[in-house]
PDB file of N, CA, C, O and CB in Angstrom:
ATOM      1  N   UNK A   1      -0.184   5.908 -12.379  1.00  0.00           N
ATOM      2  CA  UNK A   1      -0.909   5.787 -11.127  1.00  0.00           C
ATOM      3  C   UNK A   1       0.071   5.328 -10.048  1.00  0.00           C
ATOM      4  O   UNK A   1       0.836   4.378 -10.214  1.00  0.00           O
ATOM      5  CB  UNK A   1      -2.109   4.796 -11.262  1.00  0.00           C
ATOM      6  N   UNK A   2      -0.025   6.335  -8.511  1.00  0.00           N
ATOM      7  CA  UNK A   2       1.412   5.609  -7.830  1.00  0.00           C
ATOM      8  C   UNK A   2       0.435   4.404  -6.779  1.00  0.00           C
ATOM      9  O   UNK A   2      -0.794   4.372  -6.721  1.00  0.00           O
ATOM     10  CB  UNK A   2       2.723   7.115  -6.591  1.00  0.00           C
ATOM     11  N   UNK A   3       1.107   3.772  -6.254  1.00  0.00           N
ATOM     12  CA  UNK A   3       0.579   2.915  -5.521  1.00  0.00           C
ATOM     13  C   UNK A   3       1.143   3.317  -3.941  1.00  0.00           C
ATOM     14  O   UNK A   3       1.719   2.550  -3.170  1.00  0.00           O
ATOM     15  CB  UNK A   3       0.935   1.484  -6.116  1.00  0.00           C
ATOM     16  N   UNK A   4       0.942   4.148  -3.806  1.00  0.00           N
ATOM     17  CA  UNK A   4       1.027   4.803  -2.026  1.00  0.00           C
ATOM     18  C   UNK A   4      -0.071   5.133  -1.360  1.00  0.00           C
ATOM     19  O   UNK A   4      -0.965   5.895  -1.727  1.00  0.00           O
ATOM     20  CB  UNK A   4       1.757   6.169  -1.810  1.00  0.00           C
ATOM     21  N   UNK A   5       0.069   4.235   0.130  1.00  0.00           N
ATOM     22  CA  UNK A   5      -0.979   4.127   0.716  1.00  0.00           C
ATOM     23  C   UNK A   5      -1.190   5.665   1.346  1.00  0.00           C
ATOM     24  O   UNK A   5      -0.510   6.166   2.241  1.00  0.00           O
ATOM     25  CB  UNK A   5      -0.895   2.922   1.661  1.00  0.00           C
ATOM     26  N   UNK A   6      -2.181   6.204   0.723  1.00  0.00           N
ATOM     27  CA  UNK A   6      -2.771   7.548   1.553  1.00  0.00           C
ATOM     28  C   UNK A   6      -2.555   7.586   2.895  1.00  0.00           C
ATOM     29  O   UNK A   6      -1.967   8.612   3.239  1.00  0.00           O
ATOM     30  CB  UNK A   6      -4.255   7.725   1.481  1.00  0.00           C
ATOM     31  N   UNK A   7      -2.893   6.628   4.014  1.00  0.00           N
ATOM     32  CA  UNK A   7      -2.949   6.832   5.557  1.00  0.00           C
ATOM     33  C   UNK A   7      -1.620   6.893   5.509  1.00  0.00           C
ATOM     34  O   UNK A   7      -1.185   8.026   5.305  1.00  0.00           O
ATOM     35  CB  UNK A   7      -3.640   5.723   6.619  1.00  0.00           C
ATOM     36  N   UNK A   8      -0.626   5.823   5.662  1.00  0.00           N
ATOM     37  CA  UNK A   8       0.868   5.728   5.978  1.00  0.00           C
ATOM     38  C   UNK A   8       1.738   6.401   4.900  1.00  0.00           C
ATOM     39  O   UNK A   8       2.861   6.664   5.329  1.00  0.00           O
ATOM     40  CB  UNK A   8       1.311   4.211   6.105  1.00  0.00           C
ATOM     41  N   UNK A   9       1.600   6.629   4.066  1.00  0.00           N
ATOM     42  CA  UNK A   9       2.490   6.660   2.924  1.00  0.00           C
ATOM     43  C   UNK A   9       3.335   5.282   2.816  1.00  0.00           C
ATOM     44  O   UNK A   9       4.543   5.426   3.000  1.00  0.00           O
ATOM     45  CB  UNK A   9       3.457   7.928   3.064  1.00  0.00           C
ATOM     46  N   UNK A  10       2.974   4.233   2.601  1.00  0.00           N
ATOM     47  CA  UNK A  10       3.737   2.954   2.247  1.00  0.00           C
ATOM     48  C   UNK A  10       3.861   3.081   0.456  1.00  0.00           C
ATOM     49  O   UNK A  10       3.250   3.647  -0.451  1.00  0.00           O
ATOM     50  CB  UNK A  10       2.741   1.388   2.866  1.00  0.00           C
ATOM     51  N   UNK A  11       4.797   2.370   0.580  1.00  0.00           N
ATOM     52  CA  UNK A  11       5.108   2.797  -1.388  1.00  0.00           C
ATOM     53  C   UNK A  11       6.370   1.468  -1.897  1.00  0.00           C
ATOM     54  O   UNK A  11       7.182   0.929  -1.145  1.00  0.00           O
ATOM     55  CB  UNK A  11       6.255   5.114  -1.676  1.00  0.00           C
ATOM     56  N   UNK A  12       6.212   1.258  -3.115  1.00  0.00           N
ATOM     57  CA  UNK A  12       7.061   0.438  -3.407  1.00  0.00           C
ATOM     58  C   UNK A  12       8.110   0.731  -3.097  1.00  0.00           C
ATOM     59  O   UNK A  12       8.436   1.908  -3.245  1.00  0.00           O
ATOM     60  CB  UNK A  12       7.074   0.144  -4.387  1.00  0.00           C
ATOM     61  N   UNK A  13       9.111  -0.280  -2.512  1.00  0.00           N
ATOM     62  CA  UNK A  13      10.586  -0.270  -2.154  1.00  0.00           C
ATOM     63  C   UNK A  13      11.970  -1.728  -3.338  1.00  0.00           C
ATOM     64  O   UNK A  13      11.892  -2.777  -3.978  1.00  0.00           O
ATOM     65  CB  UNK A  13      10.379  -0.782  -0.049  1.00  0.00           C
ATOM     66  N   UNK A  14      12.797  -0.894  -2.981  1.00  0.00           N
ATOM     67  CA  UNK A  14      13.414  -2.089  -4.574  1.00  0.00           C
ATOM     68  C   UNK A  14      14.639  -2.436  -3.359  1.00  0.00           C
ATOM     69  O   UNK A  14      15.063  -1.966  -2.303  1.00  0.00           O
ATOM     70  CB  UNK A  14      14.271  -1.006  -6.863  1.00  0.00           C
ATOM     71  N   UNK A  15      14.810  -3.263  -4.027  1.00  0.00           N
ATOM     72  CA  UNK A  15      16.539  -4.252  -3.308  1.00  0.00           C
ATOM     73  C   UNK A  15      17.114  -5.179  -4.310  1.00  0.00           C
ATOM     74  O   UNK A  15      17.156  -4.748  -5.463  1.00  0.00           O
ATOM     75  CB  UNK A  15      16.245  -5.563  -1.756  1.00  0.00           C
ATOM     76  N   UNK A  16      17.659  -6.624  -4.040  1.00  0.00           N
ATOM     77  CA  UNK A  16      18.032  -7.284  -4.746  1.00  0.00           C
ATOM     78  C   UNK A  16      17.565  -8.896  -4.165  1.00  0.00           C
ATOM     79  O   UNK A  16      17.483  -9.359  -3.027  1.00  0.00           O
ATOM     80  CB  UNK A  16      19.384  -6.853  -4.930  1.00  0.00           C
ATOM     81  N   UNK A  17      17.299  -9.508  -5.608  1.00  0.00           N
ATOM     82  CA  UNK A  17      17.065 -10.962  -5.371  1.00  0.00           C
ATOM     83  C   UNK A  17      18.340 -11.683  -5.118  1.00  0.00           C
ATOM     84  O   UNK A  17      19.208 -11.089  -5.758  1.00  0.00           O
ATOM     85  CB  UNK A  17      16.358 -11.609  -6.552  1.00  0.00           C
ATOM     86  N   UNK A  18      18.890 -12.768  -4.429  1.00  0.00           N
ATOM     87  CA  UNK A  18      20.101 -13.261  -4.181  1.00  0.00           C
ATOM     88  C   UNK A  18      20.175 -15.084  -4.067  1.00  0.00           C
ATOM     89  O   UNK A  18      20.144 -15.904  -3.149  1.00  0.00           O
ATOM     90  CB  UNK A  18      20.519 -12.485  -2.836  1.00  0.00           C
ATOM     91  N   UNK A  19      20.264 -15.115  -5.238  1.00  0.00           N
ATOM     92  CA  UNK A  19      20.465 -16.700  -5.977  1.00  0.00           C
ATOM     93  C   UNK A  19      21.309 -17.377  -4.413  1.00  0.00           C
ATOM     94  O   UNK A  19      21.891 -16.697  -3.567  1.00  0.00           O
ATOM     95  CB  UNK A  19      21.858 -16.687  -7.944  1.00  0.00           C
ATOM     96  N   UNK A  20      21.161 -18.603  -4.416  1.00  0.00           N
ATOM     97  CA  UNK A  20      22.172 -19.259  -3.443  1.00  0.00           C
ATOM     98  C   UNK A  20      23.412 -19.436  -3.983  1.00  0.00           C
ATOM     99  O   UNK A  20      24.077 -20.266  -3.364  1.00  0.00           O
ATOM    100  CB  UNK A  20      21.769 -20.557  -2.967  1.00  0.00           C
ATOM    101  N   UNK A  21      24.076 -18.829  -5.142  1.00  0.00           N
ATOM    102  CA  UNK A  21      25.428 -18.527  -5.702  1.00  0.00           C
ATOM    103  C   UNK A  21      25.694 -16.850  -5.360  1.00  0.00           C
ATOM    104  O   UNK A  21      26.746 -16.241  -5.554  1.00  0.00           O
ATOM    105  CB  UNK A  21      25.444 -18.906  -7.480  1.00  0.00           C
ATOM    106  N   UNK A  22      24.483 -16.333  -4.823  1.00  0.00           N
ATOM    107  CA  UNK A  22      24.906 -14.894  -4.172  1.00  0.00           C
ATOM    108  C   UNK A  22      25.133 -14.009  -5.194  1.00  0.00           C
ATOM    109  O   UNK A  22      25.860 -13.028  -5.038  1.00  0.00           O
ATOM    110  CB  UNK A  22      26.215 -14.892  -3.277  1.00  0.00           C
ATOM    111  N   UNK A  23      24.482 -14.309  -6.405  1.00  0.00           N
ATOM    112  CA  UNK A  23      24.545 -13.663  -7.608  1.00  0.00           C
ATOM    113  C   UNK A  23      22.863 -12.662  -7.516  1.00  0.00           C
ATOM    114  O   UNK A  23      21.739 -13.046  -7.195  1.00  0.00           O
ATOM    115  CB  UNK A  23      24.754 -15.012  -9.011  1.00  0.00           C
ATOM    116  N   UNK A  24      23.483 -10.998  -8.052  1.00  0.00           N
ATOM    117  CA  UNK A  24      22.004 -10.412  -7.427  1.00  0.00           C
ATOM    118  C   UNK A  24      21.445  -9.878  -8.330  1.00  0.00           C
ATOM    119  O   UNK A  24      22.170  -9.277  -9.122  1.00  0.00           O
ATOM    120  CB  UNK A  24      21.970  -9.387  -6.314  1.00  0.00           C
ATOM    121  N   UNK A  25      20.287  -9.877  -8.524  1.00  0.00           N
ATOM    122  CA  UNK A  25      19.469  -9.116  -9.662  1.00  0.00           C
ATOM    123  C   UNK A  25      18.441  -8.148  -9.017  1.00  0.00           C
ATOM    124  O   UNK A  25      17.899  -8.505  -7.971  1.00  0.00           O
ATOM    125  CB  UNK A  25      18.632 -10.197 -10.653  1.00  0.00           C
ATOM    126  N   UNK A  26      18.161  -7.047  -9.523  1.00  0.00           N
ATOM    127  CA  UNK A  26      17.195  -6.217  -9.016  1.00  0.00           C
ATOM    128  C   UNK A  26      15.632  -6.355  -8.621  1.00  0.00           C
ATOM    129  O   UNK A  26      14.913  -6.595  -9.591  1.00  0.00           O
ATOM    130  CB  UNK A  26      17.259  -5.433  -9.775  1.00  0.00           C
ATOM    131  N   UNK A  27      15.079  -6.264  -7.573  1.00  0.00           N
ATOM    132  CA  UNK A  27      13.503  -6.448  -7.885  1.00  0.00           C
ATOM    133  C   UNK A  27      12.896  -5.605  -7.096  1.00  0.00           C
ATOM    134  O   UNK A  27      13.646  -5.001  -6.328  1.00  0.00           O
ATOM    135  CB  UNK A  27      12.867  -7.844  -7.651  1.00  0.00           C
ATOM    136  N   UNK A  28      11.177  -5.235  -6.999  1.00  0.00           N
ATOM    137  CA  UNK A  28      10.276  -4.977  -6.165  1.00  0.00           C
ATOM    138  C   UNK A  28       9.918  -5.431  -4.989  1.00  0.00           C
ATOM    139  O   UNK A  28      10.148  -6.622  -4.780  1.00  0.00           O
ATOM    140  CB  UNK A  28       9.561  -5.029  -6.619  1.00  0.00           C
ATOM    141  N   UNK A  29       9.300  -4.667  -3.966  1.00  0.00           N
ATOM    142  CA  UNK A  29       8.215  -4.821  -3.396  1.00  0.00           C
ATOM    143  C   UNK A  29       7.073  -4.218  -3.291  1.00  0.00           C
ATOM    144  O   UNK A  29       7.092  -3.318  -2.452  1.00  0.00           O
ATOM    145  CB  UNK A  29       8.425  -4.921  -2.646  1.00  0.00           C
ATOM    146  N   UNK A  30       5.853  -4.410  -3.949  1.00  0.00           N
ATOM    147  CA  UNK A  30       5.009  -3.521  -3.782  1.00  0.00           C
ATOM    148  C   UNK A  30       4.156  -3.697  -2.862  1.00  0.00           C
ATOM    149  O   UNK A  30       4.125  -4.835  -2.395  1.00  0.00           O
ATOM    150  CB  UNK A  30       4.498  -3.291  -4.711  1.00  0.00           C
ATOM    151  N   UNK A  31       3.325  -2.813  -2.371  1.00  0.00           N
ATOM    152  CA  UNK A  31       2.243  -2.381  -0.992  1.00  0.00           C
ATOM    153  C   UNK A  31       1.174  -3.325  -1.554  1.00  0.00           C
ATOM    154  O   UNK A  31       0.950  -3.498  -2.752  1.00  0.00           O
ATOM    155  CB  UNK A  31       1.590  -0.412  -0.770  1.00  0.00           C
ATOM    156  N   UNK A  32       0.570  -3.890  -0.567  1.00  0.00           N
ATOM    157  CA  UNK A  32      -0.967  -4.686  -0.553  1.00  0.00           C
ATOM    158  C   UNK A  32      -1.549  -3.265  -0.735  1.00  0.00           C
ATOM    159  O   UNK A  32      -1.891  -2.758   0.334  1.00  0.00           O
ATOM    160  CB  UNK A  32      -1.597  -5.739   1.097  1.00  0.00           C
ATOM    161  N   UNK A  33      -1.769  -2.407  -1.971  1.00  0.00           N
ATOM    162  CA  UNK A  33      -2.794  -1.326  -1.546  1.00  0.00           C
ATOM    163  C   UNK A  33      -4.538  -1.728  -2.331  1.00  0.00           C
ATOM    164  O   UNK A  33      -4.545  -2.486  -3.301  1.00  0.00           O
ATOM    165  CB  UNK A  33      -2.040   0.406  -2.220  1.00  0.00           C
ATOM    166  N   UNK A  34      -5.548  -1.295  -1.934  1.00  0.00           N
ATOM    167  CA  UNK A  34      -6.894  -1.239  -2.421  1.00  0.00           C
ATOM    168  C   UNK A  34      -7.431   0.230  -2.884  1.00  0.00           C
ATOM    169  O   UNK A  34      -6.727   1.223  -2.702  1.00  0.00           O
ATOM    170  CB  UNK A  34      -7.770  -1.790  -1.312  1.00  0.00           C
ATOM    171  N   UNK A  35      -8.426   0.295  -3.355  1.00  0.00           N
ATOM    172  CA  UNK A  35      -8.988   1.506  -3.707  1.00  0.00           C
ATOM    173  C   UNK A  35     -10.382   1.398  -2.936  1.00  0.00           C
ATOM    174  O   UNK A  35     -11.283   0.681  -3.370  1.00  0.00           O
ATOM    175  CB  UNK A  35      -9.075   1.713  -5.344  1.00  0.00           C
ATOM    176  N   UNK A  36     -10.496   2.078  -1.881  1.00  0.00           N
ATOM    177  CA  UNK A  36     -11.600   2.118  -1.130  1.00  0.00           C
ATOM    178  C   UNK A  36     -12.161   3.716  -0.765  1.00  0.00           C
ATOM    179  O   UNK A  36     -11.615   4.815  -0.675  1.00  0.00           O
ATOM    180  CB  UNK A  36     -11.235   1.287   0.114  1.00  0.00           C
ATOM    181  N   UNK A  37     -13.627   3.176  -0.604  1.00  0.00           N
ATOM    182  CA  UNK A  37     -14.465   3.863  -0.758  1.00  0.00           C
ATOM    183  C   UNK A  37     -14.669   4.278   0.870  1.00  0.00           C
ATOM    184  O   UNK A  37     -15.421   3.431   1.351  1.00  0.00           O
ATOM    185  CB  UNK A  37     -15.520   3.214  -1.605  1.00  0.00           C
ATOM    186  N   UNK A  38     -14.243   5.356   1.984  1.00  0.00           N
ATOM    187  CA  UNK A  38     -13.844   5.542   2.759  1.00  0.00           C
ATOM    188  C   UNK A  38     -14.747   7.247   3.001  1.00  0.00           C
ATOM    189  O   UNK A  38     -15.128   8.060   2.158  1.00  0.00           O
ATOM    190  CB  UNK A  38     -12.386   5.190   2.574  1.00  0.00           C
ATOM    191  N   UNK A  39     -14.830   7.259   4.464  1.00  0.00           N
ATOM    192  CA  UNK A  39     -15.318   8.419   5.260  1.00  0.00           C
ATOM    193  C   UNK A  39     -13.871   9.205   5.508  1.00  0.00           C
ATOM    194  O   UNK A  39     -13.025   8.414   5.924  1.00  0.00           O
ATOM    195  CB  UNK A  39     -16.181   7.911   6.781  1.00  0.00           C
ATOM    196  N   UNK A  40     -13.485  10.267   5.389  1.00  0.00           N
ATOM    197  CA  UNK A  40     -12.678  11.274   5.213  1.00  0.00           C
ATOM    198  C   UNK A  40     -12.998  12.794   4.910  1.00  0.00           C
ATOM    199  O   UNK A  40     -13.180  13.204   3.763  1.00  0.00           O
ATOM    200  CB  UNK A  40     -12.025  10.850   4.376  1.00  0.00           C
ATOM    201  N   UNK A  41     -13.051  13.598   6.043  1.00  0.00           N
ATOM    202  CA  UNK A  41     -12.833  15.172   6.248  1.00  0.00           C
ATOM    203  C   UNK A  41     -14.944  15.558   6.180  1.00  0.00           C
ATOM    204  O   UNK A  41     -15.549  16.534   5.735  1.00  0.00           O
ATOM    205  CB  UNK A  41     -11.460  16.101   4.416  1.00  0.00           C
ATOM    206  N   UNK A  42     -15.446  14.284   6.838  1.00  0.00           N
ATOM    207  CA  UNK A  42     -16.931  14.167   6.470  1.00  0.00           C
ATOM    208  C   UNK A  42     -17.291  13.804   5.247  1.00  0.00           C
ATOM    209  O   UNK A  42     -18.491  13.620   5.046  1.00  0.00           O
ATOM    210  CB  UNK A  42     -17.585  15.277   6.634  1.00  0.00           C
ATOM    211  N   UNK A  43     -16.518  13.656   4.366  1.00  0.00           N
ATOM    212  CA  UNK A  43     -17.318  13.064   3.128  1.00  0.00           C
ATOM    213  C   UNK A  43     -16.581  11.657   2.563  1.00  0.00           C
ATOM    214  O   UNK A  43     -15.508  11.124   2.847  1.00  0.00           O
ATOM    215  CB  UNK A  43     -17.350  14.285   1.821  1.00  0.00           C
ATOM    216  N   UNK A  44     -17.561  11.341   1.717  1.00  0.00           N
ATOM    217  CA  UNK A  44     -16.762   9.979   0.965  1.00  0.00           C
ATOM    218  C   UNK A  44     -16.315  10.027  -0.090  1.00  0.00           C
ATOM    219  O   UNK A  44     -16.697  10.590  -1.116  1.00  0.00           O
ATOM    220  CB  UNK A  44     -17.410   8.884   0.730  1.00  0.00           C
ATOM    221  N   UNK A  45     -15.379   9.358   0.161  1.00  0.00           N
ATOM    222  CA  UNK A  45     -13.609   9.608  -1.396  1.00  0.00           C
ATOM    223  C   UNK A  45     -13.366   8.216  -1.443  1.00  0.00           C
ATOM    224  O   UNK A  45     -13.643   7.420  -0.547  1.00  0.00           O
ATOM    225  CB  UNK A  45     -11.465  10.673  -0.783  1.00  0.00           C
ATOM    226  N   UNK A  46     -12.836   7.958  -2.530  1.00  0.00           N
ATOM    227  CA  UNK A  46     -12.727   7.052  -2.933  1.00  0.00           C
ATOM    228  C   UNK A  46     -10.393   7.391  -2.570  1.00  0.00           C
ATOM    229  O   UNK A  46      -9.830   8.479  -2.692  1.00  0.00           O
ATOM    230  CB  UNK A  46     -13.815   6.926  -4.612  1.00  0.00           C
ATOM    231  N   UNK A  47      -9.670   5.961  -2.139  1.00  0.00           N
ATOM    232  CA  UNK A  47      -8.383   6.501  -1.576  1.00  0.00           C
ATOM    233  C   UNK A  47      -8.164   5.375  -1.797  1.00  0.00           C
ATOM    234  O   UNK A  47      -9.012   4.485  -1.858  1.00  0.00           O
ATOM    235  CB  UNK A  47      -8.072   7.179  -0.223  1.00  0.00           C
ATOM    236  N   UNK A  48      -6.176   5.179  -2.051  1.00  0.00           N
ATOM    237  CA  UNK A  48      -5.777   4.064  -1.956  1.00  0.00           C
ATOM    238  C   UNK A  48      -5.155   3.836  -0.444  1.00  0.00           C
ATOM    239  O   UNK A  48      -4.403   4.659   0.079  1.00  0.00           O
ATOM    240  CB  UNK A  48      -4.916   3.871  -3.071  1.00  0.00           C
ATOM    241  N   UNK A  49      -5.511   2.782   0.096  1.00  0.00           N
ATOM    242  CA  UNK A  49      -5.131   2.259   1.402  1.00  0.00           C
ATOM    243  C   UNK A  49      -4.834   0.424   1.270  1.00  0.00           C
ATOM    244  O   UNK A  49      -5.314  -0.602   0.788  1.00  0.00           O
ATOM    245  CB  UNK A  49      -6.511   2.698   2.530  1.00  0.00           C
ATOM    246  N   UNK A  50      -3.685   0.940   2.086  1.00  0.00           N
ATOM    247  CA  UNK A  50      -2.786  -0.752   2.478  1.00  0.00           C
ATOM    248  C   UNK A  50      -3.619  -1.721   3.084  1.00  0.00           C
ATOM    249  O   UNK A  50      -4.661  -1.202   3.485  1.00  0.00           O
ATOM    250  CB  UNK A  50      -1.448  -0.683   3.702  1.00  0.00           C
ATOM    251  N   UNK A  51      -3.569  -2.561   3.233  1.00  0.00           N
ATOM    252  CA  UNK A  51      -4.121  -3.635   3.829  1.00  0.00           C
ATOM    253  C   UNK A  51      -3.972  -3.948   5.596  1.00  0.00           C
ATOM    254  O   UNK A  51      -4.517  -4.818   6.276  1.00  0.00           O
ATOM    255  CB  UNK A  51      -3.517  -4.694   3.018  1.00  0.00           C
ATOM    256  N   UNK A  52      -2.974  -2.822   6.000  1.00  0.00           N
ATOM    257  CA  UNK A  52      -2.267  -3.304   7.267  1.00  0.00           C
ATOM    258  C   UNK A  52      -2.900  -2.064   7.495  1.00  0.00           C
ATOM    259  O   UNK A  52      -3.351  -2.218   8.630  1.00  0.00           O
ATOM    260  CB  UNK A  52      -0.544  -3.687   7.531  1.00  0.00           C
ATOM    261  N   UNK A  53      -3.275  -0.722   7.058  1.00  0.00           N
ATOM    262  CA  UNK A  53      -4.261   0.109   7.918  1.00  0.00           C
ATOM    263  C   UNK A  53      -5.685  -0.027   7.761  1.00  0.00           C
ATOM    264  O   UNK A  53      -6.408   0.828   8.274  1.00  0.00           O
ATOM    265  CB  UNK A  53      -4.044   1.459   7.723  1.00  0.00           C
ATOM    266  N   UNK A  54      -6.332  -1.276   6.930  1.00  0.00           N
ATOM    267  CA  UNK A  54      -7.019  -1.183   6.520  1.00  0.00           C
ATOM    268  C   UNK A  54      -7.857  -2.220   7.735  1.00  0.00           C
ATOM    269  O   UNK A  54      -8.966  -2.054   8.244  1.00  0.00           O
ATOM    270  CB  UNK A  54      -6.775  -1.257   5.170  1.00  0.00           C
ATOM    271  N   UNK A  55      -6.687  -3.496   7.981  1.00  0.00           N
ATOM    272  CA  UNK A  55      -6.703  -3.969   9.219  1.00  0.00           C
ATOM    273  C   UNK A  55      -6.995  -3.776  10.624  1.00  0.00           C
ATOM    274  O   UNK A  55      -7.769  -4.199  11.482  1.00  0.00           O
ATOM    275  CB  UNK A  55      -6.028  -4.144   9.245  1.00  0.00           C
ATOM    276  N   UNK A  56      -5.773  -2.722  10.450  1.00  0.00           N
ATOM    277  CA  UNK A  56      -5.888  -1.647  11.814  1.00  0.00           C
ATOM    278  C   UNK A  56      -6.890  -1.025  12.224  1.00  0.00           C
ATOM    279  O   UNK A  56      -6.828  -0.591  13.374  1.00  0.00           O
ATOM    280  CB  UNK A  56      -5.175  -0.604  11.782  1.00  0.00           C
ATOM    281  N   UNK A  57      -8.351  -0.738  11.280  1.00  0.00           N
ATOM    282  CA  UNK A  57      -8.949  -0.129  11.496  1.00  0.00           C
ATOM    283  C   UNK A  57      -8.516   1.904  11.356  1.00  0.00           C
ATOM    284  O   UNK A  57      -9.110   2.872  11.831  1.00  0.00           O
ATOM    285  CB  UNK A  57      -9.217  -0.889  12.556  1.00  0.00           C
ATOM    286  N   UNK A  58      -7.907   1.859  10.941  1.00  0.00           N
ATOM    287  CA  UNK A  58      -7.394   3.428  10.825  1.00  0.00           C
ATOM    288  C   UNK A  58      -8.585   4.284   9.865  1.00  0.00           C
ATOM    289  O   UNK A  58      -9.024   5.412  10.089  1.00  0.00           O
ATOM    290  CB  UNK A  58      -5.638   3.490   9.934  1.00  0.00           C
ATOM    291  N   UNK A  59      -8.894   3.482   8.886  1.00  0.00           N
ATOM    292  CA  UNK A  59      -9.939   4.002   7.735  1.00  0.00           C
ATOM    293  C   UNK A  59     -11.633   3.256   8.220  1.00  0.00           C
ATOM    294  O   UNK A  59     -12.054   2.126   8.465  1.00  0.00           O
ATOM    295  CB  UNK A  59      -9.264   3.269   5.853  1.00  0.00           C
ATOM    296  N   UNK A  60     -12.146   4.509   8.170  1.00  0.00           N
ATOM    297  CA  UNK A  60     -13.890   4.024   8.020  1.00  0.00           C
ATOM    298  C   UNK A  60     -14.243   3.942   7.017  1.00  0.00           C
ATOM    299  O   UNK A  60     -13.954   4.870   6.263  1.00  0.00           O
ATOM    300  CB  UNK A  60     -14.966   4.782   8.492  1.00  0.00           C
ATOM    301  N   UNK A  61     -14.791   3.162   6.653  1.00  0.00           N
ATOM    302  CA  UNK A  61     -15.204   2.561   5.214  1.00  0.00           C
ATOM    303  C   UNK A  61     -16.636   2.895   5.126  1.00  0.00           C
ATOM    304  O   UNK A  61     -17.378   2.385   5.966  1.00  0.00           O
ATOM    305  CB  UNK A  61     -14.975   0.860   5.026  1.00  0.00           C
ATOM    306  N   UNK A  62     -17.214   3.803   4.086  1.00  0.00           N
ATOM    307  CA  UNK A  62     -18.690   4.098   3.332  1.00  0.00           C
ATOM    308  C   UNK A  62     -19.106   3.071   3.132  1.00  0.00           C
ATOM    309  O   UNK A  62     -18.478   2.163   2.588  1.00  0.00           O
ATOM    310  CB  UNK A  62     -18.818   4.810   2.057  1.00  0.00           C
ATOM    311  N   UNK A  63     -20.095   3.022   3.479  1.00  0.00           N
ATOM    312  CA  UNK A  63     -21.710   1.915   2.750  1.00  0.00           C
ATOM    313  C   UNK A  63     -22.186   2.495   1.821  1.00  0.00           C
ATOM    314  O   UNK A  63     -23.157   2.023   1.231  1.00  0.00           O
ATOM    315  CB  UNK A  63     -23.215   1.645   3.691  1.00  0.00           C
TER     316      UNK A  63
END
């Protein structure tokens, strides 16, 4: 299952953790995403969306 936000395409991004000896190990970031139940193309779908468009108001959300 990927975790990319349908509206933006936001998606996990990787870098490195960096000890205060500047020693680096690999890690994540993953998306605040939800699975919501949303108005789209007139009907309701169920979509994963971020928290920051979810904020934004970008997605109408089904009752």
């Amino acid at each position: 299952m990927s975790k990319v936000c349908e509206i933006c395409g936001k998606s996990p991004t990787t870098g490195n953790m960096v000890s205060h000896s500047n020693k680096k190990a690999k890690r994540w970031w993953k998306p605040n995403v939800h699975k919501v139940r949303a108005v789209v193309d007139g009907e309701v779908k169920r979509i994963r969306v971020c928290a920051k468009c979810l904020k934004a108001g970008k997605v109408t959300r089904a009752i």
